[in-house]
C-alpha positions in Angstrom: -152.9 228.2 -94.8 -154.1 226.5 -97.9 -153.5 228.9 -100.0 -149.9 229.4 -98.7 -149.3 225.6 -98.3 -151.4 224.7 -101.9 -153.3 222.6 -100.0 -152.1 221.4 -96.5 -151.8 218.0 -96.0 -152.7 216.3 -92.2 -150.9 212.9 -93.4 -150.3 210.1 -95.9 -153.5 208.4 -97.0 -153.4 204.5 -96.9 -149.5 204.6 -95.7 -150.0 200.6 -95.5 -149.8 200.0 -99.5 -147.7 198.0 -101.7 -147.9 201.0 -103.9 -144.4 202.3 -102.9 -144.1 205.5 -105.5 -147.2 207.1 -104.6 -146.6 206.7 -101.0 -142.9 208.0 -101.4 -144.5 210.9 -103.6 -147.1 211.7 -101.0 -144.6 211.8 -98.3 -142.5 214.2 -100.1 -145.2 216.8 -100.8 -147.0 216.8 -97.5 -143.5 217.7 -95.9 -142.7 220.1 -98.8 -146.2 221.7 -97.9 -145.7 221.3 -94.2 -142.4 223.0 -94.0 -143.7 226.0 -96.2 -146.5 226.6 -94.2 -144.3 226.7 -90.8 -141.8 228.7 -92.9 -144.4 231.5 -93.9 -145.7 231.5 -90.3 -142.1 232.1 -89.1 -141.6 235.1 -91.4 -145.2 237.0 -91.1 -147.0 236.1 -88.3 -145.5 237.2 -84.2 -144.9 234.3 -82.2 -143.4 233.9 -78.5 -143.5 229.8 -79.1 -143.7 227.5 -82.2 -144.0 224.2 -82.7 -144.5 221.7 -85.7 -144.9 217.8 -86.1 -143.9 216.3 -89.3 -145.4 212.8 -89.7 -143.3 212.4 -92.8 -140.5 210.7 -90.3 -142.7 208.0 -88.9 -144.7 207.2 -92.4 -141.5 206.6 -93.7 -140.5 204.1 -91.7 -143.5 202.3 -92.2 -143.9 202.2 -95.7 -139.6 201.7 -96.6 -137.8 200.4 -93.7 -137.2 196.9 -95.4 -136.0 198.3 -98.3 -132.7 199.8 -96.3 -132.3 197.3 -93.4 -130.2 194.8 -94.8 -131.5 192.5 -91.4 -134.8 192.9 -92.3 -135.8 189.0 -93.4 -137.5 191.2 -96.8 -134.4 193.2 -97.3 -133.9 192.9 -101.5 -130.5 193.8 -102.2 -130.4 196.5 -105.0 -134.2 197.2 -104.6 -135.0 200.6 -106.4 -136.2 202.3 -102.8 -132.5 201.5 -100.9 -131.8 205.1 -100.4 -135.7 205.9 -100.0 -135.2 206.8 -96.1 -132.0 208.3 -96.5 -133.0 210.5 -99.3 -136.3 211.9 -97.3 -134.4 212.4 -94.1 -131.7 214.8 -96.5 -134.6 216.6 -97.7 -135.8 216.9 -93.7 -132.4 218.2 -92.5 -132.2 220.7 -95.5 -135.9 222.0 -94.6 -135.2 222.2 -91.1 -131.9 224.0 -92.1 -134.0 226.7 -93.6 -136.5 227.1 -90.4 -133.1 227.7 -88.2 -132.1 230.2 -90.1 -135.4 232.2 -89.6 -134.9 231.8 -85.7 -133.4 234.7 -83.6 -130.5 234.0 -81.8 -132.1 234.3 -78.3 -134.3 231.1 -79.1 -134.3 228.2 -78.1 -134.3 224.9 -80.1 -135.9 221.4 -79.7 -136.3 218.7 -81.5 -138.3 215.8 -80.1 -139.9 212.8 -81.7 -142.3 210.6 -79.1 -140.7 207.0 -80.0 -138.1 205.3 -82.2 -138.1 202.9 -84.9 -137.0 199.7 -85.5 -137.2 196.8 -88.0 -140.4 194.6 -87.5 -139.8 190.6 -87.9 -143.4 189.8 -87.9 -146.6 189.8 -85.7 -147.5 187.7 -83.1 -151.1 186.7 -83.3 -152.2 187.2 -79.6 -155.8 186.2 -79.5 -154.8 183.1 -81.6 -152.5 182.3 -78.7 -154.8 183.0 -76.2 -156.8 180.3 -77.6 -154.1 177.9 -78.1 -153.6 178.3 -74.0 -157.3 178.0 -73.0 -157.5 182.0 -72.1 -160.0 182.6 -75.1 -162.9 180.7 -76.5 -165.0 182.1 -79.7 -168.3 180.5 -80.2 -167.4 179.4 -84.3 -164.0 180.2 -85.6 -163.6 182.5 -88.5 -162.8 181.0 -92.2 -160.5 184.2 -93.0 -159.0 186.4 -91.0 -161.1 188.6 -88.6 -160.8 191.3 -86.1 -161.2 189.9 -83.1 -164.2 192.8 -82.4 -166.1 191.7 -85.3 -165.9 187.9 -83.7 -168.6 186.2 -81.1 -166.7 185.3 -78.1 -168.0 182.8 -76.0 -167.6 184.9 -72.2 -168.8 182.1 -70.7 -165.5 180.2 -71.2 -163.3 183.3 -71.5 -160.8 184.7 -69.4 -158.8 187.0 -71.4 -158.4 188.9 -74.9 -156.2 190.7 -76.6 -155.6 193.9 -78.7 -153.3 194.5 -81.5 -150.8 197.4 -82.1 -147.2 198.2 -81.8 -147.2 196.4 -78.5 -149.6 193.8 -76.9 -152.6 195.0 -74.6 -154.3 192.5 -72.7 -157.9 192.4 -71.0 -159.0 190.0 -68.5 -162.7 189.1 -67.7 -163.1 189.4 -64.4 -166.1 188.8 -62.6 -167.9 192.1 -61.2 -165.7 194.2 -63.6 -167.1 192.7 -67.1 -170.5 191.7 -68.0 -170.0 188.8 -68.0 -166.6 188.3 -66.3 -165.4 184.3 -65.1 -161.8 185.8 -63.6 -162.5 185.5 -59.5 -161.2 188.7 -58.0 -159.5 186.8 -55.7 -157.3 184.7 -58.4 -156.6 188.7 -60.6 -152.7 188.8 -59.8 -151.9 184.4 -59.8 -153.7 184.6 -62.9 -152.2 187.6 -64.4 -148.4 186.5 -63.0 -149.0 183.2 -64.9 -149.7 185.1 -68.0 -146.8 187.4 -67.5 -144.5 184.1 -67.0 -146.0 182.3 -70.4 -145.5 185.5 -72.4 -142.3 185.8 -71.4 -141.9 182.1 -72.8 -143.5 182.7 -76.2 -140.7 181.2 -78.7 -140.4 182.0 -82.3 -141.1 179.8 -85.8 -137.5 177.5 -84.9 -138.0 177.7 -81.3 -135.6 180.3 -80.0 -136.9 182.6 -77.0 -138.5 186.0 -78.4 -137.8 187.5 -75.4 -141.1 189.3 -74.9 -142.1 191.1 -71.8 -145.7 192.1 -70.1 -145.9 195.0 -68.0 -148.8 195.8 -65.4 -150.0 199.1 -66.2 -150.2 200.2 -62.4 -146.3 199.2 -62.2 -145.7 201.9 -65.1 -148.0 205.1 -64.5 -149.2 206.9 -61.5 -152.8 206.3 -62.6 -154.6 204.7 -65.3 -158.0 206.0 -66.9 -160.7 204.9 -69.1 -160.2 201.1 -69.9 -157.1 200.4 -68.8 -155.5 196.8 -69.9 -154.9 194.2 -67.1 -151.0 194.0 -69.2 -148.7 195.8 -72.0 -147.3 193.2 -73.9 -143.7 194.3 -75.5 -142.9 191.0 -77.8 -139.7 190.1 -78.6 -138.5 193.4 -77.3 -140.4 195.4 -80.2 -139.0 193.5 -82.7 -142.7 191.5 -83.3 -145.8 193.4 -83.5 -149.4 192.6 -81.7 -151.9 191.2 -83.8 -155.5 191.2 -82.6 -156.9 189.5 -85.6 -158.1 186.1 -85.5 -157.6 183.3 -88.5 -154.5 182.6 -89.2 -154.2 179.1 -88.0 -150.9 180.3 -86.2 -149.4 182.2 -83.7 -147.2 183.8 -86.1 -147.9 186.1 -89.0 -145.3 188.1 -91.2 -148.0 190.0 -92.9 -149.7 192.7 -91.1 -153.5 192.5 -90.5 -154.0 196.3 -91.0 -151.6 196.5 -94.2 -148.3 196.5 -95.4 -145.7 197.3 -92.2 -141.8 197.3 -92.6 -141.3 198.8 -89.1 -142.1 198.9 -85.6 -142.3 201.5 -82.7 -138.9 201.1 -81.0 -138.9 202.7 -77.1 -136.2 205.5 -77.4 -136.8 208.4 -79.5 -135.1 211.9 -80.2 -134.3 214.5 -77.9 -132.2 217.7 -78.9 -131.9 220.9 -77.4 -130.1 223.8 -78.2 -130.0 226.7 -75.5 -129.3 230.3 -76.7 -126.0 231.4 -74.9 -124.7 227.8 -74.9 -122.6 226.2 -77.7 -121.0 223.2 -76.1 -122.2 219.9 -77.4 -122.9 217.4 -75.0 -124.6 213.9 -75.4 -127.1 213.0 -72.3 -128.6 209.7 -71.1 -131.3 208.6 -69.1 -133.7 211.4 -70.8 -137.3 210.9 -70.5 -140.6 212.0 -72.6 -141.7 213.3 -69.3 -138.4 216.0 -69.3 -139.8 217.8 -72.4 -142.6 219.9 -70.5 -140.7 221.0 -67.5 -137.9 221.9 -69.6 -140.1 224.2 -71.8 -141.4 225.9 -68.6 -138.1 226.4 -67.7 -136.9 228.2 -70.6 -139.4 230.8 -70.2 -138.8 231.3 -66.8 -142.2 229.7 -65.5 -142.7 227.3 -62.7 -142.9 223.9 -62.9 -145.9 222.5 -61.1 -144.6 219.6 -58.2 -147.1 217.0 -59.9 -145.5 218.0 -62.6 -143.3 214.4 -64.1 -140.1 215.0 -65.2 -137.3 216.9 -64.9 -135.7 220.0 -66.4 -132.8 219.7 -69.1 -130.2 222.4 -68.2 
């Protein structure tokens, strides 16, 4: 493959730049090379399934959602990348043009993506806030900004931290779970309602409710593994991003602390499907990640296991 592709590239390096050409360049060219490579499979090589992810469609989000978004509070009018996005996502829909035209007409189509995206206001510092509310206690404070991992927490006096991302994951220390845990087992759920109750008042720079929401894990999944968090924060409905780092002297941030960010993960996605034998067009609602595996096993004719979530698109 890297002799048909020139060179196959897994994704953008250092997406997170104020270097906007060569991020645009590199986005072009590993979806130029990722398309040929699929394209080359398709013709040469038998298949009874194929599938491809382009990471082209989420990096550019990230690197030039500002630059279109005329809401975004860093929108530039007239900005040399406006049409950036709309450009790339041309090129897509010509490239996946050509890859329909090497299907044959018994196959059928998806195309999925695994989340949307939306414009990012800024970041709410989580751990800073935690502090601010008594939750967290670090044993000096840091003189620049500093992820929290890489900062001495004083357990002792600690009852809950926080994790940065696209959304919010909070830990609590509770005693008998964590080394040195403080959190009584028998205070867990008053303690973790309170915190639900004061996230959900977190207010913005001019005072006006975010509108953020925490979510118990075990409320959202069947079962949780590894180290689950005691909450999944969504702030300001995905419009502000989690930030774990510590420093800031605020709450709020509008820079992100793991680079340049002009978008956030928004919670509904893609989901198209084109049947062989079927033509209508039809718009659906109420579709779920978990309806994209049944739905394959469906198509060829395989059953779908009860445990199995989700259910099949007909």
């Amino acid at each position: 493959m890297e002799r048909v592709s020139g060179g196959y590239i897994l994704d953008v390096e250092d997406f997170r730049t104020e270097n906007k050409q060569a991020i645009l360049d590199q986005i072009f060219e590993m979806t130029r090379r990722r398309f040929k490579t699929a394209k080359h499979l398709l013709r040469h090589h038998p298949w009874d399934y194929f599938m491809m992810v382009e990471m082209g469609v989420d990096r550019i989000h990230h690197g030039f959602w500002k630059y279109l978004d005329r809401t975004h509070p860093k929108y530039e009018p007239g900005n040399p990348f406006e049409d950036a996005i709309g450009r790339y996502y041309r090129y897509v829909d010509g490239e996946v043009g050509e890859v329909l035209s090497l299907l044959p007409p018994d196959c059928a189509v998806m195309v999925v993506s695994d989340h949307g995206a939306k414009k990012m206001v800024g970041g709410i510092c989580f751990n800073e806030w935690l502090i601010q509310k008594g939750y967290l206690r670090l044993k000096s404070n840091p003189t620049a900004v500093t992820p929290i991992a890489k900062l001495e927490i004083d357990w002792d006096h600690t009852l809950a931290w926080a994790d940065g991302g696209y959304y919010g994951r909070l830990f609590m220390n509770v005693r008998g779970r964590e080394p040195n845990g403080r959190v009584n087992p028998a205070d867990y759920e008053a303690l973790r309602s309170r915190l639900i109750e004061e996230i959900a008042a977190i207010e913005d720079p001019s005072g006006r409710n975010i509108g953020s929401v925490a979510h118990r894990p075990d409320e959202l999944y069947r079962a949780t593994h590894g180290v689950a968090p005691d909450l999944i924060v969504y702030f300001g409905n995905l419009d502000w991003r989690s930030v774990g780092s510590v420093g800031y002297g605020s709450i709020y941030t509008f820079d992100n602390d793991t680079g340049p960010d002009d978008a956030n993960h928004a919670q509904h996605g893609i989901f198209m499907l084109k049947r062989p034998g079927h033509d209508e067009t039809r718009r659906m609602s109420g579709l779920r990640l978990y309806d994209v595996a049944p739905t394959i096993l469906d198509l060829y004719g395989l059953p779908v296991p009860a445990e199995m979530q989700g259910r099949i698109v007909r």
